[in-house]
N, C-alpha and C positions, 0 to 999 in steps of 0.2 A: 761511550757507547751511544746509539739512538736514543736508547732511554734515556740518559744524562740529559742530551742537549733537547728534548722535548721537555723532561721536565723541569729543566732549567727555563726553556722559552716560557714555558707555562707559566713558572712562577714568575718571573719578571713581567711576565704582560698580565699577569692577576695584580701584580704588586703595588704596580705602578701604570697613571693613565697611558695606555696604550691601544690606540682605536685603529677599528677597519679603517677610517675614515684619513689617519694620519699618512701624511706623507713625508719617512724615511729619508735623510740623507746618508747612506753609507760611506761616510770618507776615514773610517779605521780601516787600516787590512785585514783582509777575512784568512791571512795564516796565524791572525789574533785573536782570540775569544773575545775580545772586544767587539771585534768586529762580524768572527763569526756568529756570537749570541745573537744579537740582534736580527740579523738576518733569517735566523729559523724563527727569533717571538714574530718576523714582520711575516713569513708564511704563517703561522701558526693562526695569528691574529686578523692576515688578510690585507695589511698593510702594504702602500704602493713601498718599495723601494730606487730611489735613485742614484746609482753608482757615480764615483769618482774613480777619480785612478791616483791621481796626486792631491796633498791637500795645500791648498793654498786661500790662503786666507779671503784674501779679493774676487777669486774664482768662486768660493764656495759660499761669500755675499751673493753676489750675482745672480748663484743655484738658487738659494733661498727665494729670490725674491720672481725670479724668473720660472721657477717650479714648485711652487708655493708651498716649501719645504713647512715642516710643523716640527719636525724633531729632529734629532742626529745624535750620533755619540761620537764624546772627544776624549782628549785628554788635556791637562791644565794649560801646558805649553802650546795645543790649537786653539784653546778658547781666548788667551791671555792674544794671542796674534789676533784673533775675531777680533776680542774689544779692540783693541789696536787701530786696527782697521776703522772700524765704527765711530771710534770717537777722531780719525782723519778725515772721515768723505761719509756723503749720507747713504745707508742703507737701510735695505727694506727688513724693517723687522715684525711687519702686518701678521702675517702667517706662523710665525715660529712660536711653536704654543709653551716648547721646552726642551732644551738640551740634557742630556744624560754625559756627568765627567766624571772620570775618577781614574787611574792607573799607577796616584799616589795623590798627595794634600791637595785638595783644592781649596783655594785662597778664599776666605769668605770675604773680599774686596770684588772676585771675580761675582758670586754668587750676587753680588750687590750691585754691580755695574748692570748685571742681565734683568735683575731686577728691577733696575730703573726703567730699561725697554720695553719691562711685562715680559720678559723670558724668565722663568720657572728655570734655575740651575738644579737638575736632581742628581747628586753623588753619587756614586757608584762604587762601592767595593767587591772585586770580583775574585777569581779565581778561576783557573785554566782547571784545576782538579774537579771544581765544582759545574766544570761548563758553562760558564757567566758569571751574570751580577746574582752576587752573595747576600749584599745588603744596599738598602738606598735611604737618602736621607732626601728630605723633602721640606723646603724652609715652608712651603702653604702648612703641611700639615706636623711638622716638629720643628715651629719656631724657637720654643727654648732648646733646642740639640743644635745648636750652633755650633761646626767644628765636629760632630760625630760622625761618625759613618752610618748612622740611620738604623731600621730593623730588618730582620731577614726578609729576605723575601718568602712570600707562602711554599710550602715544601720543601721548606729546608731545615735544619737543626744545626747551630753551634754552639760551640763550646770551647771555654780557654782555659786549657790543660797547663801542669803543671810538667814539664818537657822531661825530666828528673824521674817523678813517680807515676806520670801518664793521668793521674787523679785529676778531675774537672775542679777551678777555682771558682769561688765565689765571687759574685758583682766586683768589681773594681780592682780585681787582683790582676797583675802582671802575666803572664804567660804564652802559650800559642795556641795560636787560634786550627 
């Protein structure tokens, strides 16, 4: 509903830094929640957005450096081509304040490579039910969660049930989320 994807924007740009001031690269598809989320926190927030249509690794160096991109959201497979890229030919990584990845495991190899340029890798666990990112991990401020998927975002609630008896588990237990 509208309400979902506002308060899904809300929570993620409460959750996590996300300024007027940043400048957006949308290169997920927006018939993604990946891609759509983001798009409503950059209205919501005031955020420039700058589309793509395809993503290509070399092209979306370029953007960065040539529209002084600050953020984007990927997935492990476009950032793993990023570095790629970055570590063949020199790119501008002056403005990119933080990438948002998550659409399964992200490699804390990657999180460490971006780190090395001062790019801020923040994880993202999302969901299409939830209308966004669920949860985010953030090595600045949960350096021992290394490997986690981070904490809810504000306004949300979860919980990892027992699929069987539908009863919520305790810390550490198996279940679904």
């Amino acid at each position: 509903t509208g309400a979902n994807l506002f308060w899904s924007a809300h929570g993620m740009s409460s959750s996590i830094e996300w300024e007027a001031a940043h400048r957006f690269l949308l290169a997920a598809p927006m018939f993604h929640i990946g891609g759509l989320a983001p798009l409503f926190a950059n209205v919501l927030r005031g955020s420039t957005t700058v589309f793509v249509a395809d993503f290509d690794p070399v092209a979306v160096w370029e953007l960065i450096g040539t529209e002084r991109i600050t953020t984007m959201m990927t997935v492990p497979v476009m950032l793993a081509a990023m570095a790629q890229v970055a570590a063949a030919k020199t790119v501008d990584t002056s403005s990119l304040v933080n990438v948002t990845c998550g659409g399964s495991a992200v490699p804390t190899s990657l999180i460490d490579t971006f780190a090395h340029w001062g790019v801020e890798v923040q994880v993202v666990y999302g969901m299409t039910e939830f209308s966004g990112g669920l949860t985010y991990y953030l090595p600045s401020t949960m350096p021992s969660h290394r490997g986690s998927q981070g904490r809810p975002v504000f306004y949300s609630d979860i919980a990892v049930i027992d699929p069987d008896t539908e009863h919520r588990l305790p810390e550490g237990e198996v279940g679904e989320i």
